[in-house]
C-alpha positions, 0 to 999 in steps of 0.5 A, spaced: 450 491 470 455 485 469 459 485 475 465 482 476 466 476 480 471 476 486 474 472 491 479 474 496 484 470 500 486 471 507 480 473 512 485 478 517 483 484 518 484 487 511 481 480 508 476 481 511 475 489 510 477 486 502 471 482 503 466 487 506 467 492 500 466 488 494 460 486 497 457 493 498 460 494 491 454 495 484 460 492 480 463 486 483 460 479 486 464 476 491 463 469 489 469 465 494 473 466 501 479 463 502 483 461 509 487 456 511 484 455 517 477 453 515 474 455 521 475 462 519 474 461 512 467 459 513 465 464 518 466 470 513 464 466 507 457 465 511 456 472 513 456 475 506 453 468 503 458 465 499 463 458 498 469 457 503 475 455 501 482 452 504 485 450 498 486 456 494 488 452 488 481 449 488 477 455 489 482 458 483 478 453 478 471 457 480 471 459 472 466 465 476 473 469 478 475 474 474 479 477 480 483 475 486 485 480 492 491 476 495 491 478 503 496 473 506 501 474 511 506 477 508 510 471 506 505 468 503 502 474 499 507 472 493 505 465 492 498 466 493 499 471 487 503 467 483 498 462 483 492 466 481 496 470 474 498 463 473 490 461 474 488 466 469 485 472 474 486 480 476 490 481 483 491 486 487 495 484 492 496 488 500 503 490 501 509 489 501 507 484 494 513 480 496 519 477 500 524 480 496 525 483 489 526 477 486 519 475 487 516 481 486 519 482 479 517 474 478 509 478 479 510 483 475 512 480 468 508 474 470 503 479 469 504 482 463 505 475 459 498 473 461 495 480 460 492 481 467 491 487 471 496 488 477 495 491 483 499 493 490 495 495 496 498 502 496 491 505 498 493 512 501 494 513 494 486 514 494 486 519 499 483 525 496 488 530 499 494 527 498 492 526 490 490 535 491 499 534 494 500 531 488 497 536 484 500 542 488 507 540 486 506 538 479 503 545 478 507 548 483 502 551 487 507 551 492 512 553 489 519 549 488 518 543 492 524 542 498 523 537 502 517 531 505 516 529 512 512 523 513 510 519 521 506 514 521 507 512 528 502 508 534 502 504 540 502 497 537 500 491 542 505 484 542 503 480 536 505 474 531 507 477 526 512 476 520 516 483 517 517 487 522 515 496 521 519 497 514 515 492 510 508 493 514 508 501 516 513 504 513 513 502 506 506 506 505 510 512 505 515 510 501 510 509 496 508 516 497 514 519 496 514 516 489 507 518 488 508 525 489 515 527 487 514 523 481 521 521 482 526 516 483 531 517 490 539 516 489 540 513 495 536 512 503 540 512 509 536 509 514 536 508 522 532 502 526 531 497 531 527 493 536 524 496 543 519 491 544 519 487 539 523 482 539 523 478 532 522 485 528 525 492 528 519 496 531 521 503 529 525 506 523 527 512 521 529 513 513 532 519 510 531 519 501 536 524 497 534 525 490 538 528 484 534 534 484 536 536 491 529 535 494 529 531 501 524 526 503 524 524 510 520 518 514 518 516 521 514 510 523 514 506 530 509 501 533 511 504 540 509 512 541 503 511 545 497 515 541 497 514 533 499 519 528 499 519 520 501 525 517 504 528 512 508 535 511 509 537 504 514 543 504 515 549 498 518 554 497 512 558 497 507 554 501 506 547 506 500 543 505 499 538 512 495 531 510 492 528 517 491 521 514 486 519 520 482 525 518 483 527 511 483 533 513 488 538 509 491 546 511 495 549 506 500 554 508 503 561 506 506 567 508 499 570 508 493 566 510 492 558 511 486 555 507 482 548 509 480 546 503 474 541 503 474 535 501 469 529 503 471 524 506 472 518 503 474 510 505 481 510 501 480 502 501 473 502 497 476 508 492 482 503 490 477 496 490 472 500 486 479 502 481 482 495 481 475 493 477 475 499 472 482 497 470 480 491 469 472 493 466 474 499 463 481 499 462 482 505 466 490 507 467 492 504 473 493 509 480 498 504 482 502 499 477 506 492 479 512 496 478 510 502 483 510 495 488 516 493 486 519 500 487 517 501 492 519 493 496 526 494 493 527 502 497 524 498 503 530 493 502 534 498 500 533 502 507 533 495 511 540 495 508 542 501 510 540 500 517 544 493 518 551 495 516 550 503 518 551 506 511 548 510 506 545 505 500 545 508 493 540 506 489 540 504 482 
C-alpha cells in the first residue's frame, strides 16, 4: 500500500492525538513533528520515531510530506496553514481555522488555486449517530423538524488560553447545526460572558432562526461541574437524543423508544482516516474549508450579538 506521509504541527492535546492516530493508521507515514518549544517537539517525535522540528517552514521543504495537520494555538492555526497550501501540502486545520473570516476566506481560495485538499476540524461530523440525526431529518423519519438544542458544558480548570468558550467549544455545535439542517441561519442573538475566566468569555448561549422557521438553540460553558455533550433533535413526529461522550442514540415517538445500535467509534480517527481518502481517492469531503469559514463567521456573528445586545442578521 502507498502510504501518504504526514506531518502535524502543534503537540498539544490534539497535536498529539493527531500524531497517535496517523501512526496507528495503514495508510499514512508520519515522517515529521513540529513545536516551537523544541523540548516537546523531540519528545513526541521520539515516541513514534520520527525528525523533530521548531521551524515549520523547514520541515515543509521534507518532499516526503504530502499532508499537514495544523494544531497551534488558535492564532497561529491560519498562519501555519497558509505556509503549508503555499509549500504545496493537504491540511486539515483544528478549529476555528482562523482569527477572523478574512483569514479563513484567504485559506479557502488559497486552497483552491493550488488544487489541495482542505479540512476544519469539525470531528463530531464522524459520530455515527449524528450522521443517523442527519439522515433522519433528511428523510424526515421524524417528521417535520422543529427545533435542535445542543450543550456541551464541563468544569473547565484556570488555563493559558487564547479564544475564549465560542471559538473553542461552542463553534462544534454551530457546525452541527449546518450539518444536519442543511441550512443556513438568518440570524443569531446570543448572551455570554466571563465567571472565572478573566480574559475570555466562559459561557454563551446562542440562539439560530432560520428562513424555514426551525430553531436551533446552544449551551456551552467551562464552569457546570460534570461534563455534558448532547444533542436534542425535535420532530413533529419524534425526538432523537445523541449523548456524545457515549455515542449512544434514543429515538423517541408517541408509541415507544428505540436505541439503535451503533458501534463505537473514535470521531478523530474516522476524520483522519477521511481527510487521506480525499486527498488518495478523491473521496467527497464530509467537511469543506468553506463549512470552517461558515461556521467561524456565525461564531463572530454571535460574539457580535453578544457585545452590543442585539440581534445579528446574517448574510
Amino acid at each position: 500500500m502507498n502510504k501518504t506521509g504526514v506531518a502535524v504541527i502543534g503537540t498539544g492535546f490534539w497535536g498529539k492525538n493527531h500524531s497517535r492516530i496517523y501512526k496507528e493508521l495503514e495508510n499514512t507515514n508520519l515522517v515529521a513533528i513540529c513545536d516551537v518549544n523544541s523540548e516537546r517537539a523531540k519528545d513526541i517525535a521520539s515516541q513514534y520515531g520520527v525528525k523533530a522540528y521548531t521551524d515549520s517552514s523547514t520541515m515543509l521543504k521534507n518532499p516526503e510530506i504530502q499532508a499537514v495537520s495544523v494544531c497551534t494555538w488558535s492564532i497561529k492555526l491560519a498562519e501555519e496553514a497558509l505556509k503549508c497550501l503555499h509549500a504545496g501540502k493537504h491540511v486539515l486545520v483544528e478549529k476555528p481555522m482562523a482569527t477572523d473570516t478574512t483569514q479563513a476566506r484567504m485559506l479557502v481560495d488559497t486552497a483552491e488555486t493550488n488544487g489541495l485538499h482542505l479540512s476544519v476540524g469539525f470531528l463530531m461530523r464522524f459520530i455515527p449517530g449524528l450522521q443517523q440525526i442527519k439522515r433522519a431529518v433528511e428523510t424526515k423519519k421524524i417528521g417535520e423538524m422543529v427545533s435542535a438544542t445542543a450543550k456541551r458544558v464541563t468544569q473547565w480548570p484556570e488555563r493559558i488560553g487564547d479564544v475564549g468558550i465560542v471559538k473553542d467549544t461552542a463553534i462544534h455545535d454551530i457546525d452541527v447545526m449546518r450539518f444536519i439542517l442543511a441550512e443556513e441561519p438568518t440570524s443569531v442573538y446570543a448572551k455570554m460572558g466571563s465567571m472565572r475566566h478573566s480574559q475570555f468569555e466562559d459561557y454563551a448561549q446562542i440562539m439560530l432562526t432560520y428562513e424555514s422557521g426551525k430553531t436551533a438553540f446552544i449551551e456551552s460553558n467551562w464552569l457546570t461541574p460534570y461534563k455534558i455533550r448532547s444533542l436534542n433533535v425535535t420532530g413533529s413526529e419524534a425526538i432523537m437524543r445523541l449523548d456524545y461522550n457515549s455515542q449512544e442514540l434514543l429515538i423517541d415517538n408517541a408509541i415507544e423508544t428505540v436505541q439503535p445500535r451503533n458501534a463505537f467509534e473514535e470521531p478523530l480517527k474516522a476524520e483522519l482516516q477521511h481527510f487521506i481518502e480525499c486527498i488518495t481517492k478523491k473521496k467527497k469531503p464530509i467537511v469543506t474549508s468553506e463549512d470552517g469559514y461558515k461556521a467561524l463567521e456565525i461564531a463572530l456573528a454571535a460574539m457580535e450579538s453578544s457585545a452590543k445586545n442585539t440581534v445579528v442578521k446574517l448574510k
